[in-house]
N, C-alpha and C positions, 0 to 999 in steps of 0.2 A: 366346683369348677368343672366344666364339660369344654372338650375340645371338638368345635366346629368348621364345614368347610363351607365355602360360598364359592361355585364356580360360574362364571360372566361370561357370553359371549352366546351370538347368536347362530354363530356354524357350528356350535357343540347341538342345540336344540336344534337344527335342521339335520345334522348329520353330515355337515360339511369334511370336520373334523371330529374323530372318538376326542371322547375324555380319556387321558392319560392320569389326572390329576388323583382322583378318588383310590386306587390302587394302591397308589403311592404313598397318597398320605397314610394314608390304614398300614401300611411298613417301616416311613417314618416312626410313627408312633410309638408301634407295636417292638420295635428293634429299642426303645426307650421304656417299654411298660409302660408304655400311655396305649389309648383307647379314643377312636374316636364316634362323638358324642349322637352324629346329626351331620347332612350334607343336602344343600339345596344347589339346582340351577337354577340361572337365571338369563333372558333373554337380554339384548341390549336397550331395554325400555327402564328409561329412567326413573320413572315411576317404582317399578317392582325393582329397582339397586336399592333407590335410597330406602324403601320400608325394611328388606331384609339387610341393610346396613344399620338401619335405627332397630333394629331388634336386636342386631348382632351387640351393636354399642351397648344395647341396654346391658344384655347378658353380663357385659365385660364390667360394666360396671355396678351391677348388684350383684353378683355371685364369681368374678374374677375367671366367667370364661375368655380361650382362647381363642381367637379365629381367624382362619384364613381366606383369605379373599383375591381368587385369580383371575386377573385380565380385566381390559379397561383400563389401563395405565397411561397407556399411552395418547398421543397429541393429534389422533385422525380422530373427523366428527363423529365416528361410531362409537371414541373409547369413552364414556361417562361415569365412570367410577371414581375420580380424584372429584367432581363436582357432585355426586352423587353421596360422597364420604363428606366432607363441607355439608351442605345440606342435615344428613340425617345426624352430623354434630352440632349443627346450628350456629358454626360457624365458618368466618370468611375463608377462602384461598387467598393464598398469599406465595408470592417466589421464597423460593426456601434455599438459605443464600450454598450453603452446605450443598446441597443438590445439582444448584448450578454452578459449582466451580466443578463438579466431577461431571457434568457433560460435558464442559467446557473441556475440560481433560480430554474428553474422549472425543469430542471432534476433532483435538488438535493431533493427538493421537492418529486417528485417519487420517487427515488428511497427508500427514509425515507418511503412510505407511504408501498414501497413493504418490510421493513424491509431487505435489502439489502443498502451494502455500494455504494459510489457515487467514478465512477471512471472516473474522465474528461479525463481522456486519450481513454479509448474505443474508437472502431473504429465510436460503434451508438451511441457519444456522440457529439465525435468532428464532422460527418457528420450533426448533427442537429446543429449545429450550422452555417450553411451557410445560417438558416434562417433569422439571423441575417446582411448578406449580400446584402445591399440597395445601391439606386442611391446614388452618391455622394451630400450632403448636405439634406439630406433626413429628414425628422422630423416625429418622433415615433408617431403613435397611439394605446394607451394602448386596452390591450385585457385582459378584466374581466375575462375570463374564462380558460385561462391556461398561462398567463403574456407572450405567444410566440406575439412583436407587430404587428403590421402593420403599415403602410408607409407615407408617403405622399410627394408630390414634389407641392410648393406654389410656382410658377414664378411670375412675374412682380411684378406693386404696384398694383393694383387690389384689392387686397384680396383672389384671385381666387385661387384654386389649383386642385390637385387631387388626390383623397385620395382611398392607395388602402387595401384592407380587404381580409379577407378569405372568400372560396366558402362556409364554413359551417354557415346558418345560426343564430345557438345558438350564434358565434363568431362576426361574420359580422355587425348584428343588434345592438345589443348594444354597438358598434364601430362606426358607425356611426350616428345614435343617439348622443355620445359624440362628436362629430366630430359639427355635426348642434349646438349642444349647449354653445361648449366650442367656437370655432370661429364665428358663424353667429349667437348669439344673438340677434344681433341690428335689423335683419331683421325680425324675427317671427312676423308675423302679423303685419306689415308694409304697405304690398297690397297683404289682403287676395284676391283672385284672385272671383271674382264672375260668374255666368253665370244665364241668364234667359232665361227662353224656355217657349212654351206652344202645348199640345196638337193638331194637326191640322188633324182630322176624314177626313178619307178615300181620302184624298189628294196624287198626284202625283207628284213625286219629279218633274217631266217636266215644272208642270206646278209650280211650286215655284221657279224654277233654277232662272228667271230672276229674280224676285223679289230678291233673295239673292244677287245676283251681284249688282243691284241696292244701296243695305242696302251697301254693301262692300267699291260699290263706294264712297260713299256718305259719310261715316266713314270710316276712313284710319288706324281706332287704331282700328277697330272691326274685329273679326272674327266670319262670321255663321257659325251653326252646323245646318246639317240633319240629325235625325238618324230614319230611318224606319221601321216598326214594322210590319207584319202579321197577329196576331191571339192572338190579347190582349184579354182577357176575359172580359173588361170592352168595352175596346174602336174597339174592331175589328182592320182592319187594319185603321193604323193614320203613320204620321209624327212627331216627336217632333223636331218640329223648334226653334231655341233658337240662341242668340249671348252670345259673349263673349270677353275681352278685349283682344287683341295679346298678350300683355306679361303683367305681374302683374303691372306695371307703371303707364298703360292705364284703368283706370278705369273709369275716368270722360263721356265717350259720353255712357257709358254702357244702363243705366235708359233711354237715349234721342233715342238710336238705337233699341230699344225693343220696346219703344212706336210707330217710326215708321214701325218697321216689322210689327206689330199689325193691324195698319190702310191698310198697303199694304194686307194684309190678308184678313180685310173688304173689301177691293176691289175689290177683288178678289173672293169673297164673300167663302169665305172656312168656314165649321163649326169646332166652335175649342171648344176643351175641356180646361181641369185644365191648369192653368198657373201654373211655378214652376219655384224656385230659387235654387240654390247653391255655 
């Protein structure tokens, strides 16, 4: 199982608006022991929704990933993600009756709040109401903050699905958040995912490359990290070399693959600073 995000909209790719999303999720997660997997954007071209929404499905239903999928929910011609999710499931929209009694809620809702009568016939009533309009066999994700839901499509037996939200953060986040809690319980802190690293002063990644190959070889469930530094106020320029397990399952050679990055280090004779876990 790998936990993936998918974020939709075309002022994230121009730079209209930052992405808020990606941060977030990575802290979702992470305050869970979970790990995320993979993160794509995507413009609002229907085309490039529905293939990384049929990828997305696929995942979920041969290997029981999870994914999130923000923005495009809504009922302006730009939003194509509910037609986009139909599509790459291969099957029809349909009103999703559950959906629309909780818009209906929440027009009637406003309109009491503006002291004004509630007219479901309007033309901006019944057009919000195609918010309600999901993949066929679709299953609600409640939204605390204006009862409009969001979506989700669970294929196989996996457990996998993907679950889609609004671009607005206030919305988005604590929808998914309920989404980790209410279905993936069993996992939170299952395989907190770890990683260790240390310090390695004024070293060149050239000369560490083989050693990491080495480590790679030799541990089939490890993966090395290099991340190089410049103009640390402490350390000058260093390397922080560190492993870490492929996917959260793999946690067992973690501790055994650190001790021998370490020695290959002594041999290499590199001076190394703070050792660190996470």
């Amino acid at each position: 199982m790998n936990f993936g995000l998918l974020i939709i909209g075309d002022e994230i790719l121009s730079g209209k608006r930052a992405d808020q999303h990606l941060p977030h999720v990575i802290e979702l997660l992470a305050a869970r022991g979970l790990s995320l997997a993979w993160a794509r954007y995507a413009g609002d071209d229907p085309q490039r929704i529905t293939a990384d929404l049929r990828d997305a499905l696929a995942g979920a239903a041969a290997h029981g990933d999870v994914v999130f999928s923000c923005g495009g929910i809504g009922a302006t011609p730009d939003d194509h993600t509910r037609a986009c999710a139909a599509a790459a499931a291969n099957v029809p929209l349909q009103m999703h009756p559950q959906a629309r009694e909780l818009i209906i809620e929440r027009m009637r809702d406003v309109a009491a709040e503006r002291g004004l009568a509630f007219e479901p016939q309007h033309s901006d009533n019944l057009h919000r109401l195609n918010m309600a309009v999901f993949p066929q066999s679709a299953e609600l994700i409640p939204n605390p903050y204006n009862k409009i839901a969001g979506f989700a499509l669970r294929p196989g037996a996996h457990g996998g699905g993907v679950y889609f939200v609004p671009g607005f953060p206030v919305m988005a986040w604590p929808m998914m958040a309920w989404v980790l809690d209410q279905h993936y319980p069993h996992l939170h802190h299952k395989h907190a995912v770890r990683e260790r690293s240390v310090i390695v002063i004024g070293a060149l990644e050239s000369t560490l490359t083989p050693l990491m190959e080495a480590i790679e070889a030799q541990f089939s469930d490890i993966k090395v990290f290099s991340l190089p530094s410049v103009a640390h106020p402490e350390w000058g320029a260093h390397i922080e070399l560190g492993v870490k397990p492929a996917d959260a399952a793999h946690v067992v050679q973690l501790d055994v693959a650190y001790e021998a990055l370490k020695q290959g280090l002594c041999t290499l004779r590199q001076q190394l600073g703070p050792e660190l876990v996470r």
